[in-house]
TIVO-2410 file (N, C-alpha, C; in nm, 3 decimals):
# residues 104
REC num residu      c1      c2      c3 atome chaine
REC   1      X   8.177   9.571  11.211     N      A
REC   1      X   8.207   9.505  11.086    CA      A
REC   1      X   8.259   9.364  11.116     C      A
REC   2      X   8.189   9.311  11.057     N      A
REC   2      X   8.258   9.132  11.064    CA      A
REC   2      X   8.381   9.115  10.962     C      A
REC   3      X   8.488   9.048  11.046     N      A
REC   3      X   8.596   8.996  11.020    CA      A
REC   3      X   8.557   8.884  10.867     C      A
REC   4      X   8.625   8.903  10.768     N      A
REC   4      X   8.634   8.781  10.641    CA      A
REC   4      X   8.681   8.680  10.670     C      A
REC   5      X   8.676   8.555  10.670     N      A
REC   5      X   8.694   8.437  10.695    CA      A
REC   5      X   8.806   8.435  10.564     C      A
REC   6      X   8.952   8.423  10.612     N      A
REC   6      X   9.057   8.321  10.539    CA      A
REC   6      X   9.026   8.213  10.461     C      A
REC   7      X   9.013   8.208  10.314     N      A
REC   7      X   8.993   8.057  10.224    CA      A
REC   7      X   9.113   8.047  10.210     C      A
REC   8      X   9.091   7.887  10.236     N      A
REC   8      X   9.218   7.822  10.223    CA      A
REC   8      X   9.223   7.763  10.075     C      A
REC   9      X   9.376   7.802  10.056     N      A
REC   9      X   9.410   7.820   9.868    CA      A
REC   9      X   9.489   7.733   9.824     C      A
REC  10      X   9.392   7.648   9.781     N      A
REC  10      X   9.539   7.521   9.718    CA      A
REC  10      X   9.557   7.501   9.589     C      A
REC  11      X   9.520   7.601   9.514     N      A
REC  11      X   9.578   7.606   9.384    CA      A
REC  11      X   9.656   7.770   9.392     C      A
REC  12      X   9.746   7.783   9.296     N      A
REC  12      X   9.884   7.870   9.307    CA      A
REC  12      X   9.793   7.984   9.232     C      A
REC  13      X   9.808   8.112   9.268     N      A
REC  13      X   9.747   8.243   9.219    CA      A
REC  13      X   9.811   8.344   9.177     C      A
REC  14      X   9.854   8.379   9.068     N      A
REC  14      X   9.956   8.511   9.030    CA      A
REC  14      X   9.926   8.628   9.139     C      A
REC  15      X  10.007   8.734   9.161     N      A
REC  15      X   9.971   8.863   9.234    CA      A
REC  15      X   9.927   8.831   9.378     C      A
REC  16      X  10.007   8.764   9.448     N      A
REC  16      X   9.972   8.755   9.598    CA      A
REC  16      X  10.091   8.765   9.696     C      A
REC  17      X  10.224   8.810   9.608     N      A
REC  17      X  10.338   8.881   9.668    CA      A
REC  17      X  10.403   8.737   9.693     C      A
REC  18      X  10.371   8.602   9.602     N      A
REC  18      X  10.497   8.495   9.569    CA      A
REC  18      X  10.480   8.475   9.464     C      A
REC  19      X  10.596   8.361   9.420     N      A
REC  19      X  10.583   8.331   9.284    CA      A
REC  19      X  10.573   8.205   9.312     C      A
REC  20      X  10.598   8.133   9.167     N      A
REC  20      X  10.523   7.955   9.123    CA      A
REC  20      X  10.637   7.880   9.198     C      A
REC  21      X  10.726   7.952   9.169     N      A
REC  21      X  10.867   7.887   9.263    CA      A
REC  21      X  10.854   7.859   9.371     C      A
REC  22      X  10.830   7.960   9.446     N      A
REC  22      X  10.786   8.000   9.631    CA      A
REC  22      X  10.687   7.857   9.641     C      A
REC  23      X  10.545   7.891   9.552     N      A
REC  23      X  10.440   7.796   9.590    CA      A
REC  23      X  10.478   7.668   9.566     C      A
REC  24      X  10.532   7.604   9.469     N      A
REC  24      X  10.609   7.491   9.495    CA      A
REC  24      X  10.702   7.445   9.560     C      A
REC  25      X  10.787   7.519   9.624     N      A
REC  25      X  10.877   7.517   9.755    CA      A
REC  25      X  10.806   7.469   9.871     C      A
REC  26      X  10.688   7.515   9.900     N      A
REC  26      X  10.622   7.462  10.006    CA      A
REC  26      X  10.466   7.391   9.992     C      A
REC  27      X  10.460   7.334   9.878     N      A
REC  27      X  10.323   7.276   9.818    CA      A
REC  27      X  10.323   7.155   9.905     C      A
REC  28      X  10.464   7.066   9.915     N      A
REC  28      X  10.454   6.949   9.967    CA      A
REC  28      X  10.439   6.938  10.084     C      A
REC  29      X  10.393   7.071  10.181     N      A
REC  29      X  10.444   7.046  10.345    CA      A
REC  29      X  10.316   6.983  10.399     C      A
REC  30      X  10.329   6.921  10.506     N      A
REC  30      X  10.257   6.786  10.563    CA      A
REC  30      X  10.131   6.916  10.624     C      A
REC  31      X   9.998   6.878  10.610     N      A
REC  31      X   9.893   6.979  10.753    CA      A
REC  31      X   9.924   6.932  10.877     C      A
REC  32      X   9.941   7.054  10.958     N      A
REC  32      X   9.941   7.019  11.125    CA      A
REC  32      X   9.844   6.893  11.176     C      A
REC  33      X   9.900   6.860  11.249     N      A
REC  33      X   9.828   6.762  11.335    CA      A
REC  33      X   9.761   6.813  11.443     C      A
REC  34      X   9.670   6.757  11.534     N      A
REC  34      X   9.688   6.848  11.691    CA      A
REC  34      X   9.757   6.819  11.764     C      A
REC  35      X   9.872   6.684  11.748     N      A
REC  35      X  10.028   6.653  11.836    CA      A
REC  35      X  10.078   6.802  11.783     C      A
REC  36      X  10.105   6.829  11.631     N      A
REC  36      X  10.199   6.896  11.578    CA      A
REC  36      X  10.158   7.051  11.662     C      A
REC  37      X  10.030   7.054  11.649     N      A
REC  37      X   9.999   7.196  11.737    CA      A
REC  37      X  10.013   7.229  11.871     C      A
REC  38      X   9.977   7.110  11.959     N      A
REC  38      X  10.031   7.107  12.080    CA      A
REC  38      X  10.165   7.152  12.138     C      A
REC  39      X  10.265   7.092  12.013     N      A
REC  39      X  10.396   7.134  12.012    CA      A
REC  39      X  10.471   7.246  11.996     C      A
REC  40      X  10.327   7.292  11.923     N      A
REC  40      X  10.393   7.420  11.870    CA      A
REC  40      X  10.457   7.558  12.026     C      A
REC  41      X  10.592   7.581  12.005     N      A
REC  41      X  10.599   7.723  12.077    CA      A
REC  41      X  10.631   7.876  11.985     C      A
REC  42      X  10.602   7.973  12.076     N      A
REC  42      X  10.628   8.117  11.978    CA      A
REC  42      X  10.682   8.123  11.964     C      A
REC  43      X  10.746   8.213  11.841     N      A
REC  43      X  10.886   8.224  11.716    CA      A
REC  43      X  10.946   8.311  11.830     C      A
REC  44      X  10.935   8.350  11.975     N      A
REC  44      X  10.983   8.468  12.008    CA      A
REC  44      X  11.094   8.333  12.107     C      A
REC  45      X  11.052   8.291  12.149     N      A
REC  45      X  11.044   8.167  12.240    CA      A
REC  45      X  11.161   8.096  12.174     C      A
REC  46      X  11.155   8.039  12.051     N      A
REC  46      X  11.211   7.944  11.970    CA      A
REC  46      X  11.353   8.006  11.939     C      A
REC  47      X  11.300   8.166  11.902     N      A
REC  47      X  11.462   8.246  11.811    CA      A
REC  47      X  11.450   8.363  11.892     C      A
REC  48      X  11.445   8.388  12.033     N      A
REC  48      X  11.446   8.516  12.110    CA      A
REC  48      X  11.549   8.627  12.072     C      A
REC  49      X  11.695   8.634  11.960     N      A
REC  49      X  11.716   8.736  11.967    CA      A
REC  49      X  11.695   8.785  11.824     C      A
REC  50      X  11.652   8.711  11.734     N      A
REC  50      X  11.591   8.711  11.589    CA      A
REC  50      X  11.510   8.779  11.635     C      A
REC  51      X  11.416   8.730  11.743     N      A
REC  51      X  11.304   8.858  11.794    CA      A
REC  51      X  11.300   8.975  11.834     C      A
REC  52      X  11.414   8.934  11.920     N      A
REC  52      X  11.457   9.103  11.998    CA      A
REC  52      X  11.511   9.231  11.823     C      A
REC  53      X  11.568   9.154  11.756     N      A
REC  53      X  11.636   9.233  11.687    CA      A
REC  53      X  11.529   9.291  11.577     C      A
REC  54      X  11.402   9.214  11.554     N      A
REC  54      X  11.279   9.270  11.475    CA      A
REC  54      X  11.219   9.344  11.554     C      A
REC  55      X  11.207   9.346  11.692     N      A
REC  55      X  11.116   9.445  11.789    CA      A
REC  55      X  11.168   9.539  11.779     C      A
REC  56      X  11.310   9.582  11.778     N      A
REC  56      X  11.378   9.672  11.806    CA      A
REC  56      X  11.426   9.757  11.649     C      A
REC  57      X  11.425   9.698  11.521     N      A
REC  57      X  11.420   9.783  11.420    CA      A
REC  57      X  11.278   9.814  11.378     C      A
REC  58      X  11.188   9.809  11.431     N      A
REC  58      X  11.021   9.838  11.393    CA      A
REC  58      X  11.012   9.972  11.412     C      A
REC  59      X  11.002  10.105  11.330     N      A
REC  59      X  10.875  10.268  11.331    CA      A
REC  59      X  11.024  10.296  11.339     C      A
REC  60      X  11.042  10.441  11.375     N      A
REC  60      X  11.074  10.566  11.376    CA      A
REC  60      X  11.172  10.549  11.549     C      A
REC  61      X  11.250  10.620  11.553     N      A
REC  61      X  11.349  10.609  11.681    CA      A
REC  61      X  11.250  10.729  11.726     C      A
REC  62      X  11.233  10.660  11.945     N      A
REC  62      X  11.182  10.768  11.977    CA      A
REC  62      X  11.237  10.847  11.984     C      A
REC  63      X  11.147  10.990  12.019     N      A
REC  63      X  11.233  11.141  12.015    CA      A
REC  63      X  11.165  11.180  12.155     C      A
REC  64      X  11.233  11.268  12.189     N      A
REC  64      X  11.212  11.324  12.351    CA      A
REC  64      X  11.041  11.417  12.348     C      A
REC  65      X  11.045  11.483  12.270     N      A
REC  65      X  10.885  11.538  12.212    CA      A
REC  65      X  10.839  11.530  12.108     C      A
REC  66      X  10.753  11.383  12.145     N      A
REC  66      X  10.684  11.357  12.008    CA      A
REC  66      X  10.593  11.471  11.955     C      A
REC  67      X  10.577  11.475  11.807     N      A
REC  67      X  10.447  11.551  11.790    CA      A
REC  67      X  10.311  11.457  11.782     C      A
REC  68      X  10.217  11.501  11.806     N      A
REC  68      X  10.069  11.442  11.866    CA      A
REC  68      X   9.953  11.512  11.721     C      A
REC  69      X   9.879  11.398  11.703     N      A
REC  69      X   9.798  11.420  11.627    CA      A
REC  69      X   9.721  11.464  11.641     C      A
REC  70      X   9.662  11.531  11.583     N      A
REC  70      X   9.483  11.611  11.645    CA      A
REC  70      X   9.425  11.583  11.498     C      A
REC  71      X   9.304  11.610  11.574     N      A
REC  71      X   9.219  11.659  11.401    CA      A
REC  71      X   9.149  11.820  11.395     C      A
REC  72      X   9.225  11.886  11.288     N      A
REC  72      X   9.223  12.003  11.288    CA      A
REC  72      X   9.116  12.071  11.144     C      A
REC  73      X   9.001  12.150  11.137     N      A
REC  73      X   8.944  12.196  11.038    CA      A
REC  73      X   9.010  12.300  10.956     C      A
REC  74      X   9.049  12.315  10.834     N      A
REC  74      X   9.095  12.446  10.774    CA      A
REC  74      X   9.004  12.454  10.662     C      A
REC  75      X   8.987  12.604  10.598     N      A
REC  75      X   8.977  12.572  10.472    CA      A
REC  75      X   9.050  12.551  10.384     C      A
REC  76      X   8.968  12.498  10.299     N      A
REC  76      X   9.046  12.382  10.119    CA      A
REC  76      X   9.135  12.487  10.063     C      A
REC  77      X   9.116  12.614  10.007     N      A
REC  77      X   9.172  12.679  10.017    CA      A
REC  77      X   9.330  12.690  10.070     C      A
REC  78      X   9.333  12.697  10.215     N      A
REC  78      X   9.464  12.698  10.269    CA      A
REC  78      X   9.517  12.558  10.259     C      A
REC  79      X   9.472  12.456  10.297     N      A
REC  79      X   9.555  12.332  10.263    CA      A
REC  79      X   9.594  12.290  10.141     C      A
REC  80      X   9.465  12.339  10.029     N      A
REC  80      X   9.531  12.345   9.860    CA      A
REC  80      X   9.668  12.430   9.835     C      A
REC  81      X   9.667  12.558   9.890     N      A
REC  81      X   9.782  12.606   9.922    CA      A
REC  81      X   9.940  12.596   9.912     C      A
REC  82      X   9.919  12.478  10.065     N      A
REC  82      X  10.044  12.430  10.161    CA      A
REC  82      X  10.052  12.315  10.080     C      A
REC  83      X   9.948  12.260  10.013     N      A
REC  83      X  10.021  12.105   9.934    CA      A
REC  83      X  10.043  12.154   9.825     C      A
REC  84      X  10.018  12.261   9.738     N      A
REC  84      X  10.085  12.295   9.613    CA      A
REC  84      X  10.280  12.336   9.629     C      A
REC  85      X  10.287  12.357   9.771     N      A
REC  85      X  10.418  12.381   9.775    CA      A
REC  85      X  10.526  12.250   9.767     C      A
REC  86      X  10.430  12.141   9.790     N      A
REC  86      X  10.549  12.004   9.770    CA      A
REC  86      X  10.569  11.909   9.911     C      A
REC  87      X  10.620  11.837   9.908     N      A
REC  87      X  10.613  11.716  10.021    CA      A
REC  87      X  10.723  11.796  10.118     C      A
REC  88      X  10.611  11.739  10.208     N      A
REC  88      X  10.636  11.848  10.344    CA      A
REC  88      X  10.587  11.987  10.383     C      A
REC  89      X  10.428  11.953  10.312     N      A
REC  89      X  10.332  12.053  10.346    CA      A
REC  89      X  10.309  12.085  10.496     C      A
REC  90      X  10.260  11.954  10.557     N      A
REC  90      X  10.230  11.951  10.682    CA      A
REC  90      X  10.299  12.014  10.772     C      A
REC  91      X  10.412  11.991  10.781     N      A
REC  91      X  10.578  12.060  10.826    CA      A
REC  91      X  10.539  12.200  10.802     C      A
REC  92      X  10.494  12.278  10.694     N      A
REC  92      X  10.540  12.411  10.666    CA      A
REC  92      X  10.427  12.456  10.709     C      A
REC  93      X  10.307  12.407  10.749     N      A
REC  93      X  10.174  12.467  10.832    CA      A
REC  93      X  10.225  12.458  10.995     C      A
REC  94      X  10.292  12.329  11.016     N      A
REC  94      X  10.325  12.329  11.206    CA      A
REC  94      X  10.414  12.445  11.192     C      A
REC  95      X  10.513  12.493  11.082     N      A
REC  95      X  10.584  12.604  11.103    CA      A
REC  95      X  10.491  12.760  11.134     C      A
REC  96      X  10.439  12.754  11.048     N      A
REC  96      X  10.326  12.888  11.034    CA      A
REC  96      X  10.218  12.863  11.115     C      A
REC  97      X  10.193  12.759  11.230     N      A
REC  97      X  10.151  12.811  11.361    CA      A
REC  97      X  10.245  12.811  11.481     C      A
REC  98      X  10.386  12.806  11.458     N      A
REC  98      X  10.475  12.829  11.538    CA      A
REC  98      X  10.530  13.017  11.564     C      A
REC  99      X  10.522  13.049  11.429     N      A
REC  99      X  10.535  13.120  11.402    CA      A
REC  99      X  10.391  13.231  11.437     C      A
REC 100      X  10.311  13.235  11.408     N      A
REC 100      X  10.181  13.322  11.481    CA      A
REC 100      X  10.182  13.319  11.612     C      A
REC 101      X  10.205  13.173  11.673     N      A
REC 101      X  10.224  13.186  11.841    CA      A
REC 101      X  10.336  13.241  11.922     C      A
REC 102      X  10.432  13.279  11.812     N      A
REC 102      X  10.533  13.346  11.873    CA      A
REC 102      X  10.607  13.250  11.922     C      A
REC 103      X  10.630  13.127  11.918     N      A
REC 103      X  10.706  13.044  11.986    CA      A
REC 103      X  10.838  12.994  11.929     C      A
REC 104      X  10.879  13.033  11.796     N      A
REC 104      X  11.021  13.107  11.754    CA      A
REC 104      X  11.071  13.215  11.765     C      A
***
């Protein structure tokens, strides 16, 4: 699949997660140059513990045994089932093959 080419948007668009405020806040900023790009270094580089501190609150804290994804066939049936019982279906099927394997 080919990648969409980015249009560049210079008129202000409702529903793009800013507002008219935002887009006028930064309507006036100058386009890069290729001095200005040359110059440029990474935000990691520039604000290293601003960085460290976004690397480090990113996903889920590891755990000593992750669980691992597979792809597993059932019938509709049984998974209609386990999701009629409510969030945290998935959970109550890894239970009920814990439970057949004897491993509680």
């Amino acid at each position: 699949m080919k990648a969409k080419k980015t249009e560049l948007q210079v008129e202000f668009k409702e529903g793009r997660g800013y507002s008219r405020n935002d887009w006028d806040d930064v309507s006036d900023n100058p386009e890069w140059t290729e001095e200005d790009l040359k110059k440029a270094r990474p935000f990691a580089e520039v604000f290293p513990e601003l960085a460290e501190s976004i690397r480090r609150s990113r996903g889920r804290p590891a755990v000593e045994q992750p669980k691992r994804q597979i792809s597993l066939r059932l019938d509709p049936d049984v998974i209609d089932a386990f999701k009629a019982t409510g969030k945290g279906w998935q959970g109550r099927i890894n239970e009920a093959l814990r439970k057949a394997a004897k491993l509680r």
